[in-house]
C-alpha positions in Angstrom: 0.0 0.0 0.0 1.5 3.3 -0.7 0.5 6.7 0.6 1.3 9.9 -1.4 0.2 13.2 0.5 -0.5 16.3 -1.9 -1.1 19.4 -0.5 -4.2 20.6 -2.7 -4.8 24.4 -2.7 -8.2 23.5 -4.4 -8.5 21.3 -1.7 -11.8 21.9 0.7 -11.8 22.8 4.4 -12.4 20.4 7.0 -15.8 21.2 8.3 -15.0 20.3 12.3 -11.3 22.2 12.8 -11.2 24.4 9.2 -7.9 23.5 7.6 -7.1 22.1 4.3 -7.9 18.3 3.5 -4.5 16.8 2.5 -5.3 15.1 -0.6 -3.8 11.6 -0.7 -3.4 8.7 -3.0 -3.8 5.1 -1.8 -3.7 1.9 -4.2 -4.7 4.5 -6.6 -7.7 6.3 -5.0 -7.9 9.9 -3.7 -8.7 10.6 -0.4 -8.5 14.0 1.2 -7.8 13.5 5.3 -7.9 15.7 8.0 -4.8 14.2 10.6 -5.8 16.3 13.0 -9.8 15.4 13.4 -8.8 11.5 12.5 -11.7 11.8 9.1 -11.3 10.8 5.6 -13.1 11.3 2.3 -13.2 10.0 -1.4 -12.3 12.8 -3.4 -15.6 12.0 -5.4 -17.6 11.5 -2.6 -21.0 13.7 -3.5 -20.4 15.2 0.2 -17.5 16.6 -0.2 -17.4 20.0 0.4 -21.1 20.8 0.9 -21.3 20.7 4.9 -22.3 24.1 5.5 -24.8 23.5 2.4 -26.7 20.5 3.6 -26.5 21.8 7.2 -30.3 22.8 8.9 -30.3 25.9 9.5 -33.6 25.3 11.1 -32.9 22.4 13.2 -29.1 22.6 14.0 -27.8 19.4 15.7 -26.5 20.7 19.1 -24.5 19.6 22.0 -25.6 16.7 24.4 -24.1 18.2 27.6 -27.2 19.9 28.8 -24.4 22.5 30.3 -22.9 23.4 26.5 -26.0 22.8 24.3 -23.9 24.3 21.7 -24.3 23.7 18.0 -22.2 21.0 16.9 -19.5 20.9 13.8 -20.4 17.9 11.6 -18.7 15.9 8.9 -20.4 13.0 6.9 -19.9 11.0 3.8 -22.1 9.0 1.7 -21.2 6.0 3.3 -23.1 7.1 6.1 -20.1 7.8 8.6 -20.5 10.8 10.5 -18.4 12.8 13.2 -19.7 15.6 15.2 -17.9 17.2 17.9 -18.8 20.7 20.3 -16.0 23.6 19.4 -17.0 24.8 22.6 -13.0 23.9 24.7 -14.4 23.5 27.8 -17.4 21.2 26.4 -15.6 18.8 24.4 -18.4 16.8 23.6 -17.7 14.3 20.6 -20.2 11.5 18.6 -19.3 9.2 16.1 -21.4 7.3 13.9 -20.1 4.3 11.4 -22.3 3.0 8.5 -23.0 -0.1 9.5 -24.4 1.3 13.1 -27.1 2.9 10.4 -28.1 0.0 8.8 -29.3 -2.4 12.5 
């Protein structure tokens, strides 16, 4: 398996901590990653880049912690993975959802 980081000015932002994806290449597919939030995405993923579009403005998903109750940063991909966490510091609320948790 090889693994070919490109930085990608054309690259989106991550939606939970706003860098740049790092575009990669592995066993010739392109992935953009975000190291520091642990998420990855196919490059052709229909997702890609349209967080803040698909995100409710009328029903935002917020915070758990009945102390924050902050609105939450999301990521997703069509896979159904998701990844929301609370940018409130103090909070630091985090949820994590895999595909096949979806589909029980």
């Amino acid at each position: 398996m090889s693994f070919v980081p490109i930085i990608d000015p054309a690259a989106p932002n991550c939606p939970l901590c706003d860098t740049k994806f790092i575009r990669v290449f592995v066993d010739r597919r392109e992935y953009y990653i975000c190291k520091r939030d642990m998420i990855s995405i196919n490059v052709k993923d229909p997702f890609v880049g349209r967080w803040k579009e698909i995100d409710n403005k009328d029903e935002p998903l917020l915070c758990d912690n009945p102390k924050c109750r902050g609105r939450l940063k999301w990521f997703g991909r069509s896979d159904g993975y998701m990844k929301a966490i609370c940018p409130n510091k103090k909070c630091g609320f985090t949820v994590e959802i895999t595909g096949e948790e979806i589909k029980k």
